[in-house]
The first five atom37 places (N, CA, C, CB, O) and aatype in JSON, in Angstrom:
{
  "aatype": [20, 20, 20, 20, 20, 20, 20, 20, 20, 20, 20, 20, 20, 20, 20, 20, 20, 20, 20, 20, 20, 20, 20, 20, 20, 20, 20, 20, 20, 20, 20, 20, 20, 20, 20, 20, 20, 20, 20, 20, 20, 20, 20, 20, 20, 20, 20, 20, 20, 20, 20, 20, 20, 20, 20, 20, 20, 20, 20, 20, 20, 20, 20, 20, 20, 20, 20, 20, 20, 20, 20, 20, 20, 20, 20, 20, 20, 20, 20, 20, 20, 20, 20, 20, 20, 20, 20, 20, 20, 20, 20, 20, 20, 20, 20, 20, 20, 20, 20, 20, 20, 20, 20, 20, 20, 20, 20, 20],
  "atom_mask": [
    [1, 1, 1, 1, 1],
    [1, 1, 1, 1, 1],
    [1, 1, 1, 1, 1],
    [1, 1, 1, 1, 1],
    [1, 1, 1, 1, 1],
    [1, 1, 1, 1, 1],
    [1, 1, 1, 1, 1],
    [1, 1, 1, 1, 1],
    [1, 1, 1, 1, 1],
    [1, 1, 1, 1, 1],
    [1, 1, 1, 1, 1],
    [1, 1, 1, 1, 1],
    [1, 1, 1, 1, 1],
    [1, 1, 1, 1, 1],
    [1, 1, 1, 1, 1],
    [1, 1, 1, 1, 1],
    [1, 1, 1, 1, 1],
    [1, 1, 1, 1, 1],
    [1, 1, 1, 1, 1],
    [1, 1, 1, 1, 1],
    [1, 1, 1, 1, 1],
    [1, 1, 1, 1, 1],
    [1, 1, 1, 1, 1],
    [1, 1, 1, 1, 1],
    [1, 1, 1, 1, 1],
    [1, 1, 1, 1, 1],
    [1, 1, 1, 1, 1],
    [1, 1, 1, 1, 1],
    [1, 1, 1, 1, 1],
    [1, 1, 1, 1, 1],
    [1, 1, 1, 1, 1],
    [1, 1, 1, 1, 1],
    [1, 1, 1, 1, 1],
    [1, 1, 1, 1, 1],
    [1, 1, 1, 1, 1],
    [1, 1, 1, 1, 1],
    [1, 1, 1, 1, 1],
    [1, 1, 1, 1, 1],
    [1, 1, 1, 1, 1],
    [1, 1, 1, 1, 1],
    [1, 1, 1, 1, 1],
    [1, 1, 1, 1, 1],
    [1, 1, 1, 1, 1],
    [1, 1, 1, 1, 1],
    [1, 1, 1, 1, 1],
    [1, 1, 1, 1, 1],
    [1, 1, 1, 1, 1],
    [1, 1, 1, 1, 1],
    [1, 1, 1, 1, 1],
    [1, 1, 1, 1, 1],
    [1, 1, 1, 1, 1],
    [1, 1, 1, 1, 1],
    [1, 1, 1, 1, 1],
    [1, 1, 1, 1, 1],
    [1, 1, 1, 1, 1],
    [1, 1, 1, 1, 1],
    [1, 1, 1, 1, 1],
    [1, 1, 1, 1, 1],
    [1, 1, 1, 1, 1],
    [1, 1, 1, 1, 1],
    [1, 1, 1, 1, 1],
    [1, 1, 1, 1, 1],
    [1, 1, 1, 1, 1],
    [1, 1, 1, 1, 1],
    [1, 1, 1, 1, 1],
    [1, 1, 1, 1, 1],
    [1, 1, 1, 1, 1],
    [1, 1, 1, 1, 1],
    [1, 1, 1, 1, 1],
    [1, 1, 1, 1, 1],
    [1, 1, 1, 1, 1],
    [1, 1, 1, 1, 1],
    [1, 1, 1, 1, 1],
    [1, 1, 1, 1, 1],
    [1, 1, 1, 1, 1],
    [1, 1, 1, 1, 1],
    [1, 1, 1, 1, 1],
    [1, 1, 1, 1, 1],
    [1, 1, 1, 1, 1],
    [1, 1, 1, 1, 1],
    [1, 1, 1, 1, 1],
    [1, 1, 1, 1, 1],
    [1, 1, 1, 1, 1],
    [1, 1, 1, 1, 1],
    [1, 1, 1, 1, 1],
    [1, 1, 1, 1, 1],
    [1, 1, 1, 1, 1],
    [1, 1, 1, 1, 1],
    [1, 1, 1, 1, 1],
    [1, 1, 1, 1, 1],
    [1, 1, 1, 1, 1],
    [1, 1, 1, 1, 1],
    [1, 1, 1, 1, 1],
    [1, 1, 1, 1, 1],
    [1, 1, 1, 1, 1],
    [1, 1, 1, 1, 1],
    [1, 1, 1, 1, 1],
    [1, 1, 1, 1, 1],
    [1, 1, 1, 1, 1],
    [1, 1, 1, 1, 1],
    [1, 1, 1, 1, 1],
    [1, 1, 1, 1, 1],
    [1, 1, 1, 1, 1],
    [1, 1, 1, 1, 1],
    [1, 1, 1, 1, 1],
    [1, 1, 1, 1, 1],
    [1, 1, 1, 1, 1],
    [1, 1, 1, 1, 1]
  ],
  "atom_positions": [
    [[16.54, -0.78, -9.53], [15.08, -0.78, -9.52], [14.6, -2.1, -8.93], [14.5, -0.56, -10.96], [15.09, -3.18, -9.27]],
    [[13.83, -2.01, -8.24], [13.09, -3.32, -7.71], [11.66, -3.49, -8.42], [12.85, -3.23, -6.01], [10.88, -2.8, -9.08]],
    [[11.78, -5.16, -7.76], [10.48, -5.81, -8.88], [8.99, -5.31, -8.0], [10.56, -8.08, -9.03], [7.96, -5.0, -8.59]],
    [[9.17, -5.31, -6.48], [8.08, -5.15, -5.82], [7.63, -3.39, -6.25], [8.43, -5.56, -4.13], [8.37, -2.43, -6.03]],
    [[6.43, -3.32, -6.83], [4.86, -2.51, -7.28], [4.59, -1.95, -6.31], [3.5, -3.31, -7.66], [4.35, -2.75, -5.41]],
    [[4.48, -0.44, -5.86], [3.3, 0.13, -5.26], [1.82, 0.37, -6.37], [3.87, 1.6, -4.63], [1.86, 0.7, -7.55]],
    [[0.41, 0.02, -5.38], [-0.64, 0.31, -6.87], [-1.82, 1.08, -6.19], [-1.38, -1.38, -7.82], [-2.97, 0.91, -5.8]],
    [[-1.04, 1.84, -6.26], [-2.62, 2.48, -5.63], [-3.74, 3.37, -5.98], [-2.46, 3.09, -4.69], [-3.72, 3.76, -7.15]],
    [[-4.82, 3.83, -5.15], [-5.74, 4.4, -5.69], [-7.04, 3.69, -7.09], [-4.88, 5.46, -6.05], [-7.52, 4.14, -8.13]],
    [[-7.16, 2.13, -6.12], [-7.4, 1.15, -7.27], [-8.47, 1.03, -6.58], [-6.49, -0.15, -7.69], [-8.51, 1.12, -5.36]],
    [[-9.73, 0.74, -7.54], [-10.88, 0.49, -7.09], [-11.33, -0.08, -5.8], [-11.25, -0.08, -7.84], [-10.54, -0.7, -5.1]],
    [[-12.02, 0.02, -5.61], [-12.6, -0.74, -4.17], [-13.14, -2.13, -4.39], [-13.9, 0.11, -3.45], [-13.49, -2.96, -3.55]],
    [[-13.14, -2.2, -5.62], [-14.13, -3.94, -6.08], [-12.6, -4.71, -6.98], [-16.21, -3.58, -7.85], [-12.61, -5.67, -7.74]],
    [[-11.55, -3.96, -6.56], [-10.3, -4.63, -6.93], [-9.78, -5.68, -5.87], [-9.23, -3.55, -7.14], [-9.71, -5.34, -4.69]],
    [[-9.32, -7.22, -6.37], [-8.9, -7.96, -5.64], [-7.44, -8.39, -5.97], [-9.77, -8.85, -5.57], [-6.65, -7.52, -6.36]],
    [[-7.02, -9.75, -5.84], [-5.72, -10.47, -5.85], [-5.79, -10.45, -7.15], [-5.49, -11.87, -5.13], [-5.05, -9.69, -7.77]],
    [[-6.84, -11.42, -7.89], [-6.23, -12.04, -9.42], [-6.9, -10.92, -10.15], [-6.78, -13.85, -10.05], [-6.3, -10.84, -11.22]],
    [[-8.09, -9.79, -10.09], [-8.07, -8.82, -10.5], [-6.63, -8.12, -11.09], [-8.66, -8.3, -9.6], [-6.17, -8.03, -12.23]],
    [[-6.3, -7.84, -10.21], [-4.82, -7.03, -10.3], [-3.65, -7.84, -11.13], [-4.17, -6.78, -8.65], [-2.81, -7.31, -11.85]],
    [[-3.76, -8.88, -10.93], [-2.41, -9.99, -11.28], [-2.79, -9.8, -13.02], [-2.61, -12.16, -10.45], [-2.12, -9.29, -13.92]],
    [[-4.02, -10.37, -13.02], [-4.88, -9.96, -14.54], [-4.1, -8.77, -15.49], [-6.61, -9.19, -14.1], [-3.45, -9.06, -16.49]],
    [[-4.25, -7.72, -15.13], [-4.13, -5.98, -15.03], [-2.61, -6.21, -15.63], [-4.3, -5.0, -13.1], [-2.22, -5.93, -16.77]],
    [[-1.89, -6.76, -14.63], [-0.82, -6.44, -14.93], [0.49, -7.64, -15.6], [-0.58, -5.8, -13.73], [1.72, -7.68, -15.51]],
    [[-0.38, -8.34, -16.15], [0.04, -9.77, -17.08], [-0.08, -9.23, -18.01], [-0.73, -11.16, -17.14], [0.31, -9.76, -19.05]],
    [[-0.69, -7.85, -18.02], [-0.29, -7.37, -19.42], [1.05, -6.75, -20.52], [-0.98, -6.6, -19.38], [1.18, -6.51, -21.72]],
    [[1.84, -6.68, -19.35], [3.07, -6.42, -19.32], [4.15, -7.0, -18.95], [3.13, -5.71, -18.93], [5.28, -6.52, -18.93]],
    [[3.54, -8.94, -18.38], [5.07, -9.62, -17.87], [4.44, -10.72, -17.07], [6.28, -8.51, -16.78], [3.3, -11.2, -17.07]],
    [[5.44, -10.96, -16.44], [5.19, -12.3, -15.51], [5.22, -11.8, -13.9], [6.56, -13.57, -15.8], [6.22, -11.65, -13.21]],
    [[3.57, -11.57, -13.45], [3.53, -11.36, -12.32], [4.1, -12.56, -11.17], [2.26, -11.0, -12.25], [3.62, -13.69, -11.31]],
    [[4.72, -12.42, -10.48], [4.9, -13.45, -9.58], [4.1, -13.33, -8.07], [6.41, -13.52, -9.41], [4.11, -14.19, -7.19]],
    [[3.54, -12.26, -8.03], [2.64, -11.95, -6.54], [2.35, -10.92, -6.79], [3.21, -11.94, -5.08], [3.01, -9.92, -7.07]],
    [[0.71, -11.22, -6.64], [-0.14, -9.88, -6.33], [-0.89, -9.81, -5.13], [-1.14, -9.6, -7.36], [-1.35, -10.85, -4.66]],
    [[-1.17, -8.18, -4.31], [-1.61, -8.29, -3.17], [-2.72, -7.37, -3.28], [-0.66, -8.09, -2.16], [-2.45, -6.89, -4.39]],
    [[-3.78, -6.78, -2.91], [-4.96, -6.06, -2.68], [-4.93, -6.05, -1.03], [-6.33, -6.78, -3.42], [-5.07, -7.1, -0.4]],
    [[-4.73, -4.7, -0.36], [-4.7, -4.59, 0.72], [-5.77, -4.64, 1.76], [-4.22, -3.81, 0.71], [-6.19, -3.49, 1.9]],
    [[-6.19, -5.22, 2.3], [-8.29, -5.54, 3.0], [-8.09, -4.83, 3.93], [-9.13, -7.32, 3.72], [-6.96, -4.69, 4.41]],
    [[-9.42, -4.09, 4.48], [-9.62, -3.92, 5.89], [-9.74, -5.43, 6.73], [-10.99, -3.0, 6.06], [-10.45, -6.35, 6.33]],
    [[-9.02, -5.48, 7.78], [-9.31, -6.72, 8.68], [-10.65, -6.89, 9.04], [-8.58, -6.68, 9.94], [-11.11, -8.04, 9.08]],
    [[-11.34, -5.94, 9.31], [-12.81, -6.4, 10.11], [-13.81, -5.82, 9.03], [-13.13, -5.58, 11.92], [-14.93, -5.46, 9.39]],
    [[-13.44, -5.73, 7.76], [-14.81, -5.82, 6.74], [-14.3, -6.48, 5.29], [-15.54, -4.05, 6.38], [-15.05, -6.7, 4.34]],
    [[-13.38, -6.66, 5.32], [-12.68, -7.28, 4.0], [-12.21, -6.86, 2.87], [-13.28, -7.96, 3.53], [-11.37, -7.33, 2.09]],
    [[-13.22, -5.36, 2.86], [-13.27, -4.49, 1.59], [-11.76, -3.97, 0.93], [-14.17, -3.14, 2.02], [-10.76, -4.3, 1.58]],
    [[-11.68, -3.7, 0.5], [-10.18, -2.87, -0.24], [-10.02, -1.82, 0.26], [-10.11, -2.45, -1.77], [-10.87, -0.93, 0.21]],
    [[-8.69, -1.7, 0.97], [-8.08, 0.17, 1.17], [-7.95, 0.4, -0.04], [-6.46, 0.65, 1.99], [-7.77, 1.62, -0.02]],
    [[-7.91, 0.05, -1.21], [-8.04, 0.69, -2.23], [-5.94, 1.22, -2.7], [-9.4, 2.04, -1.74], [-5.5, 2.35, -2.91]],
    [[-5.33, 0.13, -2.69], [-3.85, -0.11, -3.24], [-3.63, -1.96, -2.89], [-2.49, 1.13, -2.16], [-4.29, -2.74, -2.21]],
    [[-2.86, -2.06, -3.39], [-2.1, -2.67, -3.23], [-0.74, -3.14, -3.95], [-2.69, -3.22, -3.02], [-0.44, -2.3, -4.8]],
    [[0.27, -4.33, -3.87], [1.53, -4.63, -4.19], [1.64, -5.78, -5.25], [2.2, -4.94, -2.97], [1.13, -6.9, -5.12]],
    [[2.15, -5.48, -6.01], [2.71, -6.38, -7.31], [3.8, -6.57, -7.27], [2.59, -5.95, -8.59], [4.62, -5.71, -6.94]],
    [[4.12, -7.81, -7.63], [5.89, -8.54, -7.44], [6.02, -8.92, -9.47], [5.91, -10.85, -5.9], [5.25, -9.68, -10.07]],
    [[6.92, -8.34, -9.97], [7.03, -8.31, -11.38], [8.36, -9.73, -11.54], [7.55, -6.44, -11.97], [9.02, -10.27, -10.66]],
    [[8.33, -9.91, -12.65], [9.4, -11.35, -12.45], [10.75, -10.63, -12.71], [9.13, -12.89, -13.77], [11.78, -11.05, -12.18]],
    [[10.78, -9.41, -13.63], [12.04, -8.82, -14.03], [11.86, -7.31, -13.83], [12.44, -9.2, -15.54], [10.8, -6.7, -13.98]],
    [[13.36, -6.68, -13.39], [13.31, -5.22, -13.46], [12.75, -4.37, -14.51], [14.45, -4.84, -13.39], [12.07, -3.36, -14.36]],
    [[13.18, -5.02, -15.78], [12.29, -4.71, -16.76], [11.34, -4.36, -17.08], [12.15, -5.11, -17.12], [11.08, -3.27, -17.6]],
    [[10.19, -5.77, -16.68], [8.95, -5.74, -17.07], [8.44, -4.32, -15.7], [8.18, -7.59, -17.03], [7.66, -3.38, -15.86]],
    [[9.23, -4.7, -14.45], [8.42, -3.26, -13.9], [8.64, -2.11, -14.27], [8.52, -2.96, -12.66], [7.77, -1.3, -13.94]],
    [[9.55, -1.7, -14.89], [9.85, -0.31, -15.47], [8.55, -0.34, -16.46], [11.54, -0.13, -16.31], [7.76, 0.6, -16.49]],
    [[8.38, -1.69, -17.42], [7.09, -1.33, -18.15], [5.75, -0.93, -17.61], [6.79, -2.31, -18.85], [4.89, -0.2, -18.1]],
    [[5.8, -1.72, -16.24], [4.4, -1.67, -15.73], [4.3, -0.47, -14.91], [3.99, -2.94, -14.91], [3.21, -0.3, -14.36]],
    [[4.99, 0.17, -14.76], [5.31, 1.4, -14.2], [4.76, 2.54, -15.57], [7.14, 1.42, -13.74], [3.63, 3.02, -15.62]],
    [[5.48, 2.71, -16.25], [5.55, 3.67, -17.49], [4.03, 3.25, -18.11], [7.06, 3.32, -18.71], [3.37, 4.2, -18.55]],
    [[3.37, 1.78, -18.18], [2.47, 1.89, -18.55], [1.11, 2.15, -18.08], [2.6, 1.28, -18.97], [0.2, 2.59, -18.78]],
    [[1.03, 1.77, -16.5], [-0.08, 1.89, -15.84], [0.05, 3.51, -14.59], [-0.24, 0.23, -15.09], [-0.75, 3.74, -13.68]],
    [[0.77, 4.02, -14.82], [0.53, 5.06, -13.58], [-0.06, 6.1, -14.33], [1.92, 5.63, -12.68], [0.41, 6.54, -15.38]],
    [[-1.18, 6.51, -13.74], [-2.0, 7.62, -14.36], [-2.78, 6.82, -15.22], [-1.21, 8.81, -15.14], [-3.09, 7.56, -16.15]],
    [[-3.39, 5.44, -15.45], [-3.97, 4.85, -16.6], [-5.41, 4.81, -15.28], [-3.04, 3.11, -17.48], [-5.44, 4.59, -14.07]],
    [[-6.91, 5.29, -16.76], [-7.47, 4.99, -15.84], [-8.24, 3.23, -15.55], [-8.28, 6.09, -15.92], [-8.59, 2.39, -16.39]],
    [[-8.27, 3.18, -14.1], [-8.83, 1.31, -13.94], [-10.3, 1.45, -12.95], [-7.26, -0.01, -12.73], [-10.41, 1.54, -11.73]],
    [[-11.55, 1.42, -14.22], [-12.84, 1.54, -13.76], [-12.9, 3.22, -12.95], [-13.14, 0.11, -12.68], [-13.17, 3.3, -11.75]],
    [[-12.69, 4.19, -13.59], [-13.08, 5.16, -13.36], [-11.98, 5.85, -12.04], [-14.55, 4.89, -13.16], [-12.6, 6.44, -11.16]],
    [[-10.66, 5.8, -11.88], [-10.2, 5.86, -11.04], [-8.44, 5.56, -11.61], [-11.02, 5.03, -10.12], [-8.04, 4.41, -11.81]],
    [[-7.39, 7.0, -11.85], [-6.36, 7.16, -11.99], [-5.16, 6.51, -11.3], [-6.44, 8.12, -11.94], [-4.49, 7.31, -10.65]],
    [[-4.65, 5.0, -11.29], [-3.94, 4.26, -10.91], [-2.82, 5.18, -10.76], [-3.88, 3.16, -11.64], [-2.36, 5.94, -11.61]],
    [[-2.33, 4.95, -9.22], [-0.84, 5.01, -8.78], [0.59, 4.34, -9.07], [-0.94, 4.79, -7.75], [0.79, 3.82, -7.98]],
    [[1.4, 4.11, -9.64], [2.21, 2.8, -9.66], [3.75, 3.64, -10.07], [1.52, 1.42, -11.03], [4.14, 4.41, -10.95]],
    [[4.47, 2.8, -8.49], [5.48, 3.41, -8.18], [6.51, 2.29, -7.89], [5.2, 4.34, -7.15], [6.15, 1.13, -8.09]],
    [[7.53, 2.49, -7.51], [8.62, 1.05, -6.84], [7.88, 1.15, -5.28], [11.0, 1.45, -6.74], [7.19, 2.03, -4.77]],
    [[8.36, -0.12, -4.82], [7.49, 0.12, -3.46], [8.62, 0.48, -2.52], [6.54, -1.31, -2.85], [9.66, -0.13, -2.76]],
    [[8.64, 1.21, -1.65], [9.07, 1.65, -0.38], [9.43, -0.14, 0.69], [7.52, 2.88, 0.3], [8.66, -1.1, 0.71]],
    [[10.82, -0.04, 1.44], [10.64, -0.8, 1.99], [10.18, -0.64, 3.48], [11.5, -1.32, 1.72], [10.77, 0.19, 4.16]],
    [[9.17, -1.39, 4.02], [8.72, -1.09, 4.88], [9.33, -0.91, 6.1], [8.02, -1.65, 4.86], [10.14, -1.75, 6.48]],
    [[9.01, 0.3, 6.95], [9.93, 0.81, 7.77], [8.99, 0.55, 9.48], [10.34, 2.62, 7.17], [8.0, 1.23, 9.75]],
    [[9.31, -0.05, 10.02], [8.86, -0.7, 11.62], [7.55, 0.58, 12.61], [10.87, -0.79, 12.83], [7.54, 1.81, 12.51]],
    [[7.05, 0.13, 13.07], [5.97, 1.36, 13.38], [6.36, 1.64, 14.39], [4.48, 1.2, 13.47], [5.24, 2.0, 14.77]],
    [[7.11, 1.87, 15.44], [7.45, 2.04, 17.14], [6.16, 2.97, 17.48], [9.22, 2.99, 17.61], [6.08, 3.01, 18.71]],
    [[5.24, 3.63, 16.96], [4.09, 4.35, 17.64], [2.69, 3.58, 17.86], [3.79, 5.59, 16.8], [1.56, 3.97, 18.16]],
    [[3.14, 2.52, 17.63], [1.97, 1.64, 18.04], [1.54, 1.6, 19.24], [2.14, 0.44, 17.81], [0.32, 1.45, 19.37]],
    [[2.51, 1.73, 20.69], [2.42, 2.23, 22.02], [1.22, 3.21, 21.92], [3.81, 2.93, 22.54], [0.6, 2.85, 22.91]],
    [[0.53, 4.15, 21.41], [-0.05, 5.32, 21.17], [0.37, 6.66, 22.31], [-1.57, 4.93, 21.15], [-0.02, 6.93, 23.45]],
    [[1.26, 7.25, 21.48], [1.91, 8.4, 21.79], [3.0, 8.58, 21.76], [1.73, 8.74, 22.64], [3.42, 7.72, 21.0]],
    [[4.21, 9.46, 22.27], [5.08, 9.59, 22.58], [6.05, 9.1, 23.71], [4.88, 10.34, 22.46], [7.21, 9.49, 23.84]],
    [[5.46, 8.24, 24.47], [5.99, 7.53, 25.85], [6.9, 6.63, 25.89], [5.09, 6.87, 26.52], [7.32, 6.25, 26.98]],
    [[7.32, 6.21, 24.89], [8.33, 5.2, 24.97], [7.18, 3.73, 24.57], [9.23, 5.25, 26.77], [7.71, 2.72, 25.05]],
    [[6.29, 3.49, 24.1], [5.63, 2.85, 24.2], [4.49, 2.29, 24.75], [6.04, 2.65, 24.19], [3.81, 1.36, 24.3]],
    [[4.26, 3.3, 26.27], [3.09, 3.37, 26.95], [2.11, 4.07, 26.83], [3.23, 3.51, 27.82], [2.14, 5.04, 26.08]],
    [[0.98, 3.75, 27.55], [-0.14, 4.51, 26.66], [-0.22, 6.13, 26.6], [-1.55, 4.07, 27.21], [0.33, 6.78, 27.5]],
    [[-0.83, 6.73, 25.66], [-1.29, 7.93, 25.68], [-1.71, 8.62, 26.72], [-2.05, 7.98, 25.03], [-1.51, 7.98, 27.75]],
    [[-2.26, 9.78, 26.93], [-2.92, 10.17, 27.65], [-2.3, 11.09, 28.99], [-3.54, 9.14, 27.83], [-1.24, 11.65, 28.75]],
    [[-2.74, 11.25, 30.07], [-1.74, 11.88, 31.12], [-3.22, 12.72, 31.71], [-0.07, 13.03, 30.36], [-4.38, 12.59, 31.33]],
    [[-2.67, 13.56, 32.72], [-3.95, 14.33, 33.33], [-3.68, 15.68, 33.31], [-4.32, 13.96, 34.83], [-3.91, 16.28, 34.36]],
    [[-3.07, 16.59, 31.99], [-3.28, 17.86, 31.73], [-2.03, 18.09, 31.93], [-4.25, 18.63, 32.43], [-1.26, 18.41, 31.03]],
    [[-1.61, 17.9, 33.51], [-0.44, 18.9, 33.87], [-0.58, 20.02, 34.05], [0.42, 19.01, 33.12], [-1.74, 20.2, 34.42]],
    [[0.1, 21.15, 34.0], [0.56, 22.44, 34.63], [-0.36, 23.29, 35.71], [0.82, 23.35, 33.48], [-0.49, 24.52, 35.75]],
    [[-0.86, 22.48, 36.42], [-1.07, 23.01, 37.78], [-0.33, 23.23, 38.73], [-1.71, 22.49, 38.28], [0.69, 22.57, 38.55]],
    [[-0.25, 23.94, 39.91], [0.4, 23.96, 40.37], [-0.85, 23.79, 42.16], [1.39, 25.08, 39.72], [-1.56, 24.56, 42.81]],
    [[-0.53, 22.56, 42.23], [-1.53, 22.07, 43.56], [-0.87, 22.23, 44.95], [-1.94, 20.4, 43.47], [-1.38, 21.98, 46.04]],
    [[0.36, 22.68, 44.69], [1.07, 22.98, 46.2], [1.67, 24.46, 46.56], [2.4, 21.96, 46.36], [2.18, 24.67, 47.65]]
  ]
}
């Protein structure tokens, strides 16, 4: 089991020490994250908790998933390790852009 928290489905007026708060209730947080939009600041509404022991996350797991936080049924899972985006190119091209001009004509 790992210490790193998935938390999601957490308020929108949820921040860093919000969350760290939340979940000191069960251990020694060592990092908390609240995920922002870049160009408005607001909350996607999850973010990641770093627990100090396997332990305490099994607690914070068993105790907070499905608990509700300000009107809104908390997610809390082990986190996934993050896996590289290669579709950032936008599309299927190997990395180049999207798009193309229809195709299947036949102009000759």
């Amino acid at each position: 089991m790992g210490r790193k928290l998935y938390v999601g489905n957490l308020p929108y007026s949820a921040n860093d020490a919000i969350l760290k708060q939340k979940f000191e209730e069960v251990g020694t947080v060592d990092s908390s994250k609240v995920i922002t939009d870049r160009e408005t600041g607001r909350s996607k509404g999850f973010g990641f908790i770093e627990m100090s022991s396997d332990e305490e996350a099994e607690e914070a797991i068993s105790k907070f998933h499905g608990q509700d936080f300000d009107g809104r049924a908390m997610t809390v899972s082990e986190a996934k390790p993050m896996v590289p985006n290669d579709s950032r190119g936008g599309g299927s091209r190997g990395g180049f852009g999207g798009g193309g001009n229809g195709g299947g004509r036949n102009r000759y």
